[in-house]
mmCIF file of the N, C-alpha and C atoms, coordinates in Angstrom:
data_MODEL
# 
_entry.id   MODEL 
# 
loop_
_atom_site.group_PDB 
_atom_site.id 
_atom_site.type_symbol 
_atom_site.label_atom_id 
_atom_site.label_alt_id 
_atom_site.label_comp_id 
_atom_site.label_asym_id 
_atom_site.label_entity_id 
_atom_site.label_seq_id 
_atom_site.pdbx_PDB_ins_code 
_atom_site.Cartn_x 
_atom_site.Cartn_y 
_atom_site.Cartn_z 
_atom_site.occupancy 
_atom_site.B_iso_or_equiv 
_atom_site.pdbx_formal_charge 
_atom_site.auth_seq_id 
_atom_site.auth_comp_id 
_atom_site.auth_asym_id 
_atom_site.auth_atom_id 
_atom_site.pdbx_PDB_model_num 
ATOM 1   N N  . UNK A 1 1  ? -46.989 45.821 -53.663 1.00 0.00 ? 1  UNK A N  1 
ATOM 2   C CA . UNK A 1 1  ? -47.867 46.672 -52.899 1.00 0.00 ? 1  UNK A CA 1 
ATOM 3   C C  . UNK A 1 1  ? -48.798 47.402 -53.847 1.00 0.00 ? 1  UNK A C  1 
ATOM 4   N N  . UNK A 1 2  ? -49.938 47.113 -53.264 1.00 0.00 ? 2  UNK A N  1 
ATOM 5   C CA . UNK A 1 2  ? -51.052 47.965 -54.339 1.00 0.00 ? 2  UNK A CA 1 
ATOM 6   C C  . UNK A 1 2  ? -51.343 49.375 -53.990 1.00 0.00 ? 2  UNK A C  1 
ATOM 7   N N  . UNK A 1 3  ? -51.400 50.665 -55.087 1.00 0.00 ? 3  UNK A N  1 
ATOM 8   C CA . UNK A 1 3  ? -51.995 51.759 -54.603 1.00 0.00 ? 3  UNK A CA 1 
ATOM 9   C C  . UNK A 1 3  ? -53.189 52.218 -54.195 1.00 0.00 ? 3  UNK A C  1 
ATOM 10  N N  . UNK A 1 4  ? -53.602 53.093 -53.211 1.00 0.00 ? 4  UNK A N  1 
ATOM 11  C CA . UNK A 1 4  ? -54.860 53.425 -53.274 1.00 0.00 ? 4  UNK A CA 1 
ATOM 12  C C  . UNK A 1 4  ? -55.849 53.646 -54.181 1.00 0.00 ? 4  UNK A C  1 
ATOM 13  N N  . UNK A 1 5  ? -55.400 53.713 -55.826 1.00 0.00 ? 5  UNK A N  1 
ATOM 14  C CA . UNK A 1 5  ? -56.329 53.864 -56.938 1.00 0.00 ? 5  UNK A CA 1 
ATOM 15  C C  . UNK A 1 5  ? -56.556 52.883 -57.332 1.00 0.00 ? 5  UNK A C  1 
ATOM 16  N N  . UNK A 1 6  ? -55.940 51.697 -56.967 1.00 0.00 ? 6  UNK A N  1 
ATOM 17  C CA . UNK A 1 6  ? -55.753 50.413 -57.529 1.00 0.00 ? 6  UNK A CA 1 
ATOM 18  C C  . UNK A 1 6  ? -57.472 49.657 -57.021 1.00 0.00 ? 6  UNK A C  1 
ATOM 19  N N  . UNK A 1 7  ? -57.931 49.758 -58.579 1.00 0.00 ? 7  UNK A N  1 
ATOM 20  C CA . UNK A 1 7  ? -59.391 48.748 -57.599 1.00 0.00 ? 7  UNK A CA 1 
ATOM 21  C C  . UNK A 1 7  ? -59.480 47.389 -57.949 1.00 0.00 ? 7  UNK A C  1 
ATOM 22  N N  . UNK A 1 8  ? -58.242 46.906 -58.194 1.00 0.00 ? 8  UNK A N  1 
ATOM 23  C CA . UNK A 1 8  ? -57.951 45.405 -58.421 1.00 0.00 ? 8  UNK A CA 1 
ATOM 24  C C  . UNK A 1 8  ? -57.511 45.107 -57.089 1.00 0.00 ? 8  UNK A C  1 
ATOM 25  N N  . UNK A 1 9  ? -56.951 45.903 -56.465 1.00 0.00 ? 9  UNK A N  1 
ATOM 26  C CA . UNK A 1 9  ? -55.781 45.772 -55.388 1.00 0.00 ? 9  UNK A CA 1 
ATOM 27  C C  . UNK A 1 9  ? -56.292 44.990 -54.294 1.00 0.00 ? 9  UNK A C  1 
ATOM 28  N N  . UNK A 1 10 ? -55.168 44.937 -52.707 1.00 0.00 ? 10 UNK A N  1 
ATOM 29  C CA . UNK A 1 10 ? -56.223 43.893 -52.074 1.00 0.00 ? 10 UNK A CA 1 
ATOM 30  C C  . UNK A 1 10 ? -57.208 44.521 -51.344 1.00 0.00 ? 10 UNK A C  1 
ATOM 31  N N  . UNK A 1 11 ? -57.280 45.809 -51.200 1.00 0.00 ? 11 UNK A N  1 
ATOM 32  C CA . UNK A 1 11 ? -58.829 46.411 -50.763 1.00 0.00 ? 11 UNK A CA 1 
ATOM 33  C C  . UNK A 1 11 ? -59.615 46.966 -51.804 1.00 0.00 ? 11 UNK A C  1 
ATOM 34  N N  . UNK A 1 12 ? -60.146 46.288 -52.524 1.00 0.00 ? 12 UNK A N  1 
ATOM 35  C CA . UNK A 1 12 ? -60.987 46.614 -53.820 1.00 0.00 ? 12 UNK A CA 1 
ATOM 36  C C  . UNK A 1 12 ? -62.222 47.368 -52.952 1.00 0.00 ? 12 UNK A C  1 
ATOM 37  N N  . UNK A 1 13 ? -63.076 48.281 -53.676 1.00 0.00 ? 13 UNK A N  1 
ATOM 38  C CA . UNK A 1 13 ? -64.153 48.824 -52.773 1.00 0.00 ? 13 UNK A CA 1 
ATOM 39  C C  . UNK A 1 13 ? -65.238 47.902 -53.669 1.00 0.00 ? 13 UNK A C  1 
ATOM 40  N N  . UNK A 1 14 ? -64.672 47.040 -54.785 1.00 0.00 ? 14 UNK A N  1 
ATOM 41  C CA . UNK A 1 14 ? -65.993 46.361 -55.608 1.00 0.00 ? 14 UNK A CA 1 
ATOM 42  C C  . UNK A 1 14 ? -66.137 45.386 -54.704 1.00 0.00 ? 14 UNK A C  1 
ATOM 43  N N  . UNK A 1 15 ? -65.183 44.834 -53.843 1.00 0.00 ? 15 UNK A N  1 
ATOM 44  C CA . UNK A 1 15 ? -65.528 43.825 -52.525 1.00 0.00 ? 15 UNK A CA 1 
ATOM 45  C C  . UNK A 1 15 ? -66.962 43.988 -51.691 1.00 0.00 ? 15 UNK A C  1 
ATOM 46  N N  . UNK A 1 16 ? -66.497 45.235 -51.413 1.00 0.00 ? 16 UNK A N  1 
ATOM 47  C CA . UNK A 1 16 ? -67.666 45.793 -50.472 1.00 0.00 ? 16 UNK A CA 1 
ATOM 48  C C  . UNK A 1 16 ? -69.072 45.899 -51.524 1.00 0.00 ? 16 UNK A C  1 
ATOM 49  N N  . UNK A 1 17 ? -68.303 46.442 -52.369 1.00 0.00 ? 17 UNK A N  1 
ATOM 50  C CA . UNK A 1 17 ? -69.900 46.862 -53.675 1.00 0.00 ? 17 UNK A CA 1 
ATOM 51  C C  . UNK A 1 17 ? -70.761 45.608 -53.779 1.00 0.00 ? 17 UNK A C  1 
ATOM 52  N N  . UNK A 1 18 ? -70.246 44.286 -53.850 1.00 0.00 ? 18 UNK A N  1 
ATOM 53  C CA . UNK A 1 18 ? -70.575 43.461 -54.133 1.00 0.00 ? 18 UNK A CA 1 
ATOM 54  C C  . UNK A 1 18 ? -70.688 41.769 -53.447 1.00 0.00 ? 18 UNK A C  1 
ATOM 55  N N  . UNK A 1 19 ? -69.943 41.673 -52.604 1.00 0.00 ? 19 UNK A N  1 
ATOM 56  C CA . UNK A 1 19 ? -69.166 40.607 -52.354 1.00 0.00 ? 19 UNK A CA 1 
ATOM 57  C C  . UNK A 1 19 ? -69.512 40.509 -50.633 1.00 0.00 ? 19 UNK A C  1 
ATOM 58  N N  . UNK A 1 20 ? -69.488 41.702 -49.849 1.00 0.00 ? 20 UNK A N  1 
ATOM 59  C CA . UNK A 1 20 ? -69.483 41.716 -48.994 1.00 0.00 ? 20 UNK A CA 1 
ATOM 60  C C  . UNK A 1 20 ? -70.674 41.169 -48.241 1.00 0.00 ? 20 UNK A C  1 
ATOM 61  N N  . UNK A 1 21 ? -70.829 40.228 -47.582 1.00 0.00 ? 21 UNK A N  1 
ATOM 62  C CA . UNK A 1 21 ? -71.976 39.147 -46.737 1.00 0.00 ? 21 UNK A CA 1 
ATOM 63  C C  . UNK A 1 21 ? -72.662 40.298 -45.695 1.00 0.00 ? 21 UNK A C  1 
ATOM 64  N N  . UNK A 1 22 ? -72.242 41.616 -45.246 1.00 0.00 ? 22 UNK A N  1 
ATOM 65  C CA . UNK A 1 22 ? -72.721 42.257 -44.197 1.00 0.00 ? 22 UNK A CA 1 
ATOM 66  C C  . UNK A 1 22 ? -72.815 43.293 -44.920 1.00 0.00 ? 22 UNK A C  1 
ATOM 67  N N  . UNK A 1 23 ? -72.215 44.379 -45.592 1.00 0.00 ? 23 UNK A N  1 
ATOM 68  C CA . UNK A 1 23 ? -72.305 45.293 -46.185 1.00 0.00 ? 23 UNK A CA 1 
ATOM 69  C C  . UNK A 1 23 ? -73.748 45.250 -47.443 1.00 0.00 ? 23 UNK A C  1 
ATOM 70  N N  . UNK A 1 24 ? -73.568 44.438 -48.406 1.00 0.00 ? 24 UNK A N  1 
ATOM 71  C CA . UNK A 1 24 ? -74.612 43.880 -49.408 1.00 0.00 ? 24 UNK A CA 1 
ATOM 72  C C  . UNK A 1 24 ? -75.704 43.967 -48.498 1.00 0.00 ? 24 UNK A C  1 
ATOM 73  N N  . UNK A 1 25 ? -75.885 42.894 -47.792 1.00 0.00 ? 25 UNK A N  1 
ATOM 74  C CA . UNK A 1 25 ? -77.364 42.681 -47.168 1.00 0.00 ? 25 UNK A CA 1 
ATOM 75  C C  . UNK A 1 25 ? -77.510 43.840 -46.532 1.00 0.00 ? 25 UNK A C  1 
ATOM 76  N N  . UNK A 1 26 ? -76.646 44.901 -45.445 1.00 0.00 ? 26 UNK A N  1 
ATOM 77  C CA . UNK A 1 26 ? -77.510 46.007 -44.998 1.00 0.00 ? 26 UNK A CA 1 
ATOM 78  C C  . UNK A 1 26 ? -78.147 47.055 -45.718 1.00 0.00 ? 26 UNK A C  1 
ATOM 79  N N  . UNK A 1 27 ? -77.000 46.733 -47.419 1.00 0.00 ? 27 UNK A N  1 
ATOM 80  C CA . UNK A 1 27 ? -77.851 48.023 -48.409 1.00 0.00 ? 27 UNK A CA 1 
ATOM 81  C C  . UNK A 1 27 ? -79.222 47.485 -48.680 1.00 0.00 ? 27 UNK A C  1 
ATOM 82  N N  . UNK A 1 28 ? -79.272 46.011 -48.741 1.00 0.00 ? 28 UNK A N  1 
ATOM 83  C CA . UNK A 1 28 ? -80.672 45.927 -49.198 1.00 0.00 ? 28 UNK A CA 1 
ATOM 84  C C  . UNK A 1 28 ? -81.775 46.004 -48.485 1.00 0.00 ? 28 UNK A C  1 
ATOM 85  N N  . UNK A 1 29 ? -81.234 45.914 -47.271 1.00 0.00 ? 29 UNK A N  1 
ATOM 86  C CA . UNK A 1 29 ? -82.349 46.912 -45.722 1.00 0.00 ? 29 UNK A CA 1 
ATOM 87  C C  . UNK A 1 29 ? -82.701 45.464 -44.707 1.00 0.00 ? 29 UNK A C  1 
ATOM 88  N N  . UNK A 1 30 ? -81.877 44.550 -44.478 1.00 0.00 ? 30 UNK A N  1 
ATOM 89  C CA . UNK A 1 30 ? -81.777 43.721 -43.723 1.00 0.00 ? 30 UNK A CA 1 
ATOM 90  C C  . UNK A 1 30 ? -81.328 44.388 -42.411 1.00 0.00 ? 30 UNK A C  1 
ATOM 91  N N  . UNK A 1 31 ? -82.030 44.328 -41.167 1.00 0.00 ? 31 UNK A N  1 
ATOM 92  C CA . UNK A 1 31 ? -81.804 44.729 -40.085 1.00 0.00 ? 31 UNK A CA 1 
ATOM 93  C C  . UNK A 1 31 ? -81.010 44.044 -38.715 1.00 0.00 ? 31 UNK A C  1 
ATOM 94  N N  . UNK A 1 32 ? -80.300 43.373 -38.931 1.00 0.00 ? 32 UNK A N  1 
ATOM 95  C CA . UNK A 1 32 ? -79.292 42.594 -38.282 1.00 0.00 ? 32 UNK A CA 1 
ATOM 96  C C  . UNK A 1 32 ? -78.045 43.073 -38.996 1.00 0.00 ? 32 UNK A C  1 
ATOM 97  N N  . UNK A 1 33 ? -78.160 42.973 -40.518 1.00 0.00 ? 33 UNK A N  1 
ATOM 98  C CA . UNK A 1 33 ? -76.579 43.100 -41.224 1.00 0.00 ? 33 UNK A CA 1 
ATOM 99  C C  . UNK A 1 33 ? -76.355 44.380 -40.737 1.00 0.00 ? 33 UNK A C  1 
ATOM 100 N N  . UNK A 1 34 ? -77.465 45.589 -41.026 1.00 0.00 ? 34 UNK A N  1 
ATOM 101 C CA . UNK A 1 34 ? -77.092 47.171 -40.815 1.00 0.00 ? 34 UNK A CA 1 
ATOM 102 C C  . UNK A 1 34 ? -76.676 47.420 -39.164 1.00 0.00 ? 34 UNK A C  1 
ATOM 103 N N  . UNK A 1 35 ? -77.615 46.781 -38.090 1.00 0.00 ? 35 UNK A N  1 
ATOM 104 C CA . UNK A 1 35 ? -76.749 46.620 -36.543 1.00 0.00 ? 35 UNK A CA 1 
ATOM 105 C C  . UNK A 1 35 ? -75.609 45.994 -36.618 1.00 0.00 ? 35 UNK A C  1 
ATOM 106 N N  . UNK A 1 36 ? -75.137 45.263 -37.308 1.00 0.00 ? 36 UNK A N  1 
ATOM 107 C CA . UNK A 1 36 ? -73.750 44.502 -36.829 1.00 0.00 ? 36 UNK A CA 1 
ATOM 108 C C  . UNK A 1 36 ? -72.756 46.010 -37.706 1.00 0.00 ? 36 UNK A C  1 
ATOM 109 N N  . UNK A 1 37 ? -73.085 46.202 -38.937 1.00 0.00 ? 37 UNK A N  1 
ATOM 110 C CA . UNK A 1 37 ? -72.572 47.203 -39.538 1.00 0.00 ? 37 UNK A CA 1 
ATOM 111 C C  . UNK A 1 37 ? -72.434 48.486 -38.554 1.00 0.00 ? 37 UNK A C  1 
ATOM 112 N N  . UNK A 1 38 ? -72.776 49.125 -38.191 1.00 0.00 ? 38 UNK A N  1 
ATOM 113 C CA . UNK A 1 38 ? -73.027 50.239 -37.381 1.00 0.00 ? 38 UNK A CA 1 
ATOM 114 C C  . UNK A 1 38 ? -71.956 49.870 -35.627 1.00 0.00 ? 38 UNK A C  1 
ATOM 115 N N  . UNK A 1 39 ? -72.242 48.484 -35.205 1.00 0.00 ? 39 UNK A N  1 
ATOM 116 C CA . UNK A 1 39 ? -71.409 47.729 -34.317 1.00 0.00 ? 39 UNK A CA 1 
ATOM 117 C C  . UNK A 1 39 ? -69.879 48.095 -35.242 1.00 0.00 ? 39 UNK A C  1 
ATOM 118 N N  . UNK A 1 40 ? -69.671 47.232 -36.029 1.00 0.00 ? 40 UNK A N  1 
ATOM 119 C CA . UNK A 1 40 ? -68.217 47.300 -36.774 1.00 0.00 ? 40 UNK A CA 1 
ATOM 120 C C  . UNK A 1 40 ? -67.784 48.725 -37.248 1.00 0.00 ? 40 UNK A C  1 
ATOM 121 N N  . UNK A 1 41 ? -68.587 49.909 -37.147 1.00 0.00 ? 41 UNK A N  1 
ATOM 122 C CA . UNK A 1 41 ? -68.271 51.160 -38.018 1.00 0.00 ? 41 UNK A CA 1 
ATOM 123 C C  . UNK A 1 41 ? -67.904 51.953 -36.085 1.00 0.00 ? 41 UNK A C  1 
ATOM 124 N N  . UNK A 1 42 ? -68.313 51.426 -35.624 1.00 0.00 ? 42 UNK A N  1 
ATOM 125 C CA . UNK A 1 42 ? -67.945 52.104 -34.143 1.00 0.00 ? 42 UNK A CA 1 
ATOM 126 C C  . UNK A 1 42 ? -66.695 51.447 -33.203 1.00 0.00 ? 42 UNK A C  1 
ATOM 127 N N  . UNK A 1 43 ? -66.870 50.276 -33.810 1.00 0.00 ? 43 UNK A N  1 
ATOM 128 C CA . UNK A 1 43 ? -65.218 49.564 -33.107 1.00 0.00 ? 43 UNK A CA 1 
ATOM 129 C C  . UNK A 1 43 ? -63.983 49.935 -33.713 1.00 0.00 ? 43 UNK A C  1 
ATOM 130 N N  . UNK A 1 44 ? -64.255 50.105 -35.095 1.00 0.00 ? 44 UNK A N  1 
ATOM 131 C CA . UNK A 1 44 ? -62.895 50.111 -35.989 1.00 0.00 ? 44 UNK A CA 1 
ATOM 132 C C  . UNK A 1 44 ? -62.629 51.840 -36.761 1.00 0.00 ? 44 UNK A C  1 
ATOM 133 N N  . UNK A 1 45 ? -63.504 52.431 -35.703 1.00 0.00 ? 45 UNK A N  1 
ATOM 134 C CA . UNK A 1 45 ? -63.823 53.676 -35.845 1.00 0.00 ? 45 UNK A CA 1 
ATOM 135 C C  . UNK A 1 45 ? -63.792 54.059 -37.797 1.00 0.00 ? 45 UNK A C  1 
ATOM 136 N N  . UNK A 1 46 ? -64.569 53.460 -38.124 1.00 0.00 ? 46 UNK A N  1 
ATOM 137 C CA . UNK A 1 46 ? -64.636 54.061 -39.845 1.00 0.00 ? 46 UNK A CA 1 
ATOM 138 C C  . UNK A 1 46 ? -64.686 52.315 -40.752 1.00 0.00 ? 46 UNK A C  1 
ATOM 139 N N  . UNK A 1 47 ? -65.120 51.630 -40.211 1.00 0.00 ? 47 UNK A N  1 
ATOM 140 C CA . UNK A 1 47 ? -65.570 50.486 -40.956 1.00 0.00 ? 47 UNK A CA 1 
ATOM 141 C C  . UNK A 1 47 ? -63.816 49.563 -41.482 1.00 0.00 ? 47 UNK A C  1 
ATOM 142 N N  . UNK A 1 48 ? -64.407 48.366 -41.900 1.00 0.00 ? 48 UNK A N  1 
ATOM 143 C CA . UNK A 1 48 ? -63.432 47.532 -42.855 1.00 0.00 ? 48 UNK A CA 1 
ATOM 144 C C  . UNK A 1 48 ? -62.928 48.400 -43.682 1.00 0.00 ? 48 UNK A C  1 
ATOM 145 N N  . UNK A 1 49 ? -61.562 47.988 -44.040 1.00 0.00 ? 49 UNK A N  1 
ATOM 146 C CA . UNK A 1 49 ? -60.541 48.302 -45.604 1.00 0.00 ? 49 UNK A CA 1 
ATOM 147 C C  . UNK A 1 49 ? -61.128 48.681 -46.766 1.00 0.00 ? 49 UNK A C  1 
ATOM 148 N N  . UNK A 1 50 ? -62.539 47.747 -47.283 1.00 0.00 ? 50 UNK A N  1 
ATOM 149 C CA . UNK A 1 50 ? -63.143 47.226 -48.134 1.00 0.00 ? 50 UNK A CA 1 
ATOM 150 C C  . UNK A 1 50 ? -64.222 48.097 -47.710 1.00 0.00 ? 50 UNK A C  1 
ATOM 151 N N  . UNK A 1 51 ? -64.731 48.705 -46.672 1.00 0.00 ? 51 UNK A N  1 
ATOM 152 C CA . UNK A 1 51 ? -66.045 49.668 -46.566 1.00 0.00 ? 51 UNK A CA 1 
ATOM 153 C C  . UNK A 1 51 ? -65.443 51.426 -47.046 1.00 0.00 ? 51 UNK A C  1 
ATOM 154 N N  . UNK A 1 52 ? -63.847 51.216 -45.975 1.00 0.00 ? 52 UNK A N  1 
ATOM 155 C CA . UNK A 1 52 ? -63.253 52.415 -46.512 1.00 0.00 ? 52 UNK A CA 1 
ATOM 156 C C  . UNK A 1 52 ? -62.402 53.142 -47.414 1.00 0.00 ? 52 UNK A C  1 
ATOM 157 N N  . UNK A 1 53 ? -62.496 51.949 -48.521 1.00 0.00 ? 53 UNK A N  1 
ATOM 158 C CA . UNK A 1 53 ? -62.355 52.148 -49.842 1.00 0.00 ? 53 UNK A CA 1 
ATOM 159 C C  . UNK A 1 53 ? -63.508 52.063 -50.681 1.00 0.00 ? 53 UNK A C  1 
ATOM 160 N N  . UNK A 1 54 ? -64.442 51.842 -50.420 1.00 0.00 ? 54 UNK A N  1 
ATOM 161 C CA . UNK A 1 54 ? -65.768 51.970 -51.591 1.00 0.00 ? 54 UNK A CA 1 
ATOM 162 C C  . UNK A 1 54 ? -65.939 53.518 -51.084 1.00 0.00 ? 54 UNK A C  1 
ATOM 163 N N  . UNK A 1 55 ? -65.871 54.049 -49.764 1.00 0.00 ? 55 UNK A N  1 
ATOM 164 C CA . UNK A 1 55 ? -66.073 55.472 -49.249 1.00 0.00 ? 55 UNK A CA 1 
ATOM 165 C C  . UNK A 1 55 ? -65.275 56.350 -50.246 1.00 0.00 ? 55 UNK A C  1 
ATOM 166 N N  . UNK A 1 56 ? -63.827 56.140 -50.256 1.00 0.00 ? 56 UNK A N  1 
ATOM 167 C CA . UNK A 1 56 ? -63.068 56.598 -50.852 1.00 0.00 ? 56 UNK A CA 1 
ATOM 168 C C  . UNK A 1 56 ? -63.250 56.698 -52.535 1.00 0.00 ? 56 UNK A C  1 
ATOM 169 N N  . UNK A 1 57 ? -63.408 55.822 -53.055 1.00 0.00 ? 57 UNK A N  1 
ATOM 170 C CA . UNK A 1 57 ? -64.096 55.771 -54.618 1.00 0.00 ? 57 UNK A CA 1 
ATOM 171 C C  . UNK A 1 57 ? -65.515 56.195 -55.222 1.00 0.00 ? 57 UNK A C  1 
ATOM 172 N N  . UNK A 1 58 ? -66.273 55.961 -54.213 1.00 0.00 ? 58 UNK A N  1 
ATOM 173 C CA . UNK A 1 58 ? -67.767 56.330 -54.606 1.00 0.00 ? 58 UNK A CA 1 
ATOM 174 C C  . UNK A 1 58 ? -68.318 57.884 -54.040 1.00 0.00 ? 58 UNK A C  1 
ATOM 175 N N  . UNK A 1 59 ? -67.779 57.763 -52.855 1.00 0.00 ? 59 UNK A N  1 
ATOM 176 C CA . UNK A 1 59 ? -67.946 58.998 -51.723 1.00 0.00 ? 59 UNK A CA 1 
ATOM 177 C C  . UNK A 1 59 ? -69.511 58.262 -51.203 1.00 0.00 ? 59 UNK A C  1 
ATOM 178 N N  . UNK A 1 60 ? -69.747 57.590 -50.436 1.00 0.00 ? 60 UNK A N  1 
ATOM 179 C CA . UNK A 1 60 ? -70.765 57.517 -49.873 1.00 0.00 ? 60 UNK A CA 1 
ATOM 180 C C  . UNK A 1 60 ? -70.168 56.337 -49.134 1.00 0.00 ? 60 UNK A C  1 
ATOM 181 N N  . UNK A 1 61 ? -70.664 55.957 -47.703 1.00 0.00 ? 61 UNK A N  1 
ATOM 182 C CA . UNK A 1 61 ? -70.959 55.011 -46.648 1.00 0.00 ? 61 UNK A CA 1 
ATOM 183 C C  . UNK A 1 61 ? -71.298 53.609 -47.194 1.00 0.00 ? 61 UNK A C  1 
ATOM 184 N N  . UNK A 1 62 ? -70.721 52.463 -46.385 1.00 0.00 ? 62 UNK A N  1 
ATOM 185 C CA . UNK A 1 62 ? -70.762 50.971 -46.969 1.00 0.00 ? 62 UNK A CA 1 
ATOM 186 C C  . UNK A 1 62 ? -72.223 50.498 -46.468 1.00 0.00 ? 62 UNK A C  1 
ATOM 187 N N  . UNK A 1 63 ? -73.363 51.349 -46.221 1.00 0.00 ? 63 UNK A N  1 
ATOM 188 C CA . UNK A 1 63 ? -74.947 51.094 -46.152 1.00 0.00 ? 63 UNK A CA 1 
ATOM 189 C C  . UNK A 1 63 ? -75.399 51.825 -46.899 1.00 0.00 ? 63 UNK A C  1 
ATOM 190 N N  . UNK A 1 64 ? -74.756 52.828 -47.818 1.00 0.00 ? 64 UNK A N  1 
ATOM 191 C CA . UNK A 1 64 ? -75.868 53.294 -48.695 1.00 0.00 ? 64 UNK A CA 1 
ATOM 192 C C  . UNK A 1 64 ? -75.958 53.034 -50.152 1.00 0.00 ? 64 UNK A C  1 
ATOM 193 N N  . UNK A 1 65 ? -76.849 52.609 -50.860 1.00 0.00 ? 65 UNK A N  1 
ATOM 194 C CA . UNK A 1 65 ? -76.347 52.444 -51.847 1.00 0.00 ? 65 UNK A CA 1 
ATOM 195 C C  . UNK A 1 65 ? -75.882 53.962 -53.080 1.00 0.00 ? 65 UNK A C  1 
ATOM 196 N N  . UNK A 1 66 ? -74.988 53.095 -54.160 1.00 0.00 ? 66 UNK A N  1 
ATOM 197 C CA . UNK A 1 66 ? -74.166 53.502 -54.947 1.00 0.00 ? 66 UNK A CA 1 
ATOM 198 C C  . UNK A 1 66 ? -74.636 55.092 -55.577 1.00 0.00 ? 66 UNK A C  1 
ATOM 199 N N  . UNK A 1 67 ? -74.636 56.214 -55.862 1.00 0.00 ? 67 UNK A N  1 
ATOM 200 C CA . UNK A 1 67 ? -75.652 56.912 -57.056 1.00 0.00 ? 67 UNK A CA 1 
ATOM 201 C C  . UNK A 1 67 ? -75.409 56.771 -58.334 1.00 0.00 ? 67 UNK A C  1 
ATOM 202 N N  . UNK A 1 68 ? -76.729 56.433 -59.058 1.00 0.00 ? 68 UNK A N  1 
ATOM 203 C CA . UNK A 1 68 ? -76.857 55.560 -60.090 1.00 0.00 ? 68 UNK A CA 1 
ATOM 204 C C  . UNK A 1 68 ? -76.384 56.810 -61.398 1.00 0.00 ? 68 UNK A C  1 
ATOM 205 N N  . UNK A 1 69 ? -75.579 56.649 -62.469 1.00 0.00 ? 69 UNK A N  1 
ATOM 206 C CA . UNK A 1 69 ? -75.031 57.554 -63.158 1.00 0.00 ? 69 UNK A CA 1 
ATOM 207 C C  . UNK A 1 69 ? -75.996 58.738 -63.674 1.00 0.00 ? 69 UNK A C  1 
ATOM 208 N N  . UNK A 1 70 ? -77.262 58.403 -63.680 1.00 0.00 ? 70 UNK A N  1 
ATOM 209 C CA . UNK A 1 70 ? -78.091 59.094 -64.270 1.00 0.00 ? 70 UNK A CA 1 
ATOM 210 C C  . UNK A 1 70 ? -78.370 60.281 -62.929 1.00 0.00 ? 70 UNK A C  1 
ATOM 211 N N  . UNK A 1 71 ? -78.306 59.843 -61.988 1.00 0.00 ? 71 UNK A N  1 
ATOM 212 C CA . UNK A 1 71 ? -78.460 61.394 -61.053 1.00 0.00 ? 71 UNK A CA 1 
ATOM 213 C C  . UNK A 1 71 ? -77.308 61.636 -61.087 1.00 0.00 ? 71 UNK A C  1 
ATOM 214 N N  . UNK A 1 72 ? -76.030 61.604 -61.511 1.00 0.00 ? 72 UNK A N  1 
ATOM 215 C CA . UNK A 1 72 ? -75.068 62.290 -61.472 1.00 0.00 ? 72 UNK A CA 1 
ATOM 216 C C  . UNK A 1 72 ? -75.286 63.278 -62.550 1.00 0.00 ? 72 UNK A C  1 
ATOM 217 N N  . UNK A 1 73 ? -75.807 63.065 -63.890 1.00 0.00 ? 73 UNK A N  1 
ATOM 218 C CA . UNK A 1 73 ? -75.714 63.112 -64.819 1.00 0.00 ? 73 UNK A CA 1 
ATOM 219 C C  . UNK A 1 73 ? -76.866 64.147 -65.134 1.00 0.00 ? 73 UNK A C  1 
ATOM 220 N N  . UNK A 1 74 ? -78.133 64.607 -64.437 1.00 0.00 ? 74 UNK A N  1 
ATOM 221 C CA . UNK A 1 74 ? -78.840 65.563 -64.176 1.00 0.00 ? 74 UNK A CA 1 
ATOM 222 C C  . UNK A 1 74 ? -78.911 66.772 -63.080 1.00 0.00 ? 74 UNK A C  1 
ATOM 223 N N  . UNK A 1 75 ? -77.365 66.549 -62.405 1.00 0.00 ? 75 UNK A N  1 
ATOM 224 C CA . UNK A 1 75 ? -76.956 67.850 -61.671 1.00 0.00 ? 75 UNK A CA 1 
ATOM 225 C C  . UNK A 1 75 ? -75.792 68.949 -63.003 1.00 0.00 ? 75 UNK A C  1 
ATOM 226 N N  . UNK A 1 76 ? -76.041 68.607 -64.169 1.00 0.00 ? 76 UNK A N  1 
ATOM 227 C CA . UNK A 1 76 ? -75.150 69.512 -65.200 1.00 0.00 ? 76 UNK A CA 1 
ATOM 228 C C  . UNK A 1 76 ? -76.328 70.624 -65.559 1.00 0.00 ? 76 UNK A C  1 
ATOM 229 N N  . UNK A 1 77 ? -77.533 69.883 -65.988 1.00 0.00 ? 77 UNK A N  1 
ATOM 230 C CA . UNK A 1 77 ? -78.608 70.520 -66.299 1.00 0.00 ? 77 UNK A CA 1 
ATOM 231 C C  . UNK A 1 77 ? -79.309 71.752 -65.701 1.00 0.00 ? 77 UNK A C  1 
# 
């Protein structure tokens, strides 16, 4: 059994980051993937395993994309 920190495990959120055929295409602003997305985030009340573990690791939604280290990295300043 894999833990929730586990991002090898079988709900990796790099699935979703990367891999995912509906998730991927709605970040890149395809408008069918983001309706079916929004469909699946309302049936399963909070998305796939794999949407709600990239939530859990990144803190952001499986349509938005990632924040890139460098704006993390200018809220110290």
């Amino acid at each position: 059994m894999s833990s929730g920190n586990d991002r090898g495990g079988l709900f990796s959120p790099e699935f979703c980051e990367k891999h995912c055929p509906i998730c991927t295409r709605a970040r890149a602003g395809h408008r069918l993937a983001r309706a079916l997305q929004r469909l699946e985030l309302r049936l399963t009340g909070g998305g796939c395993p794999w949407g709600r573990a990239r939530r859990r690791a990144y803190g952001v939604e499986p349509h938005q994309p990632r924040p890139s280290r460098d704006e993390d990295a200018g809220d110290d300043a």
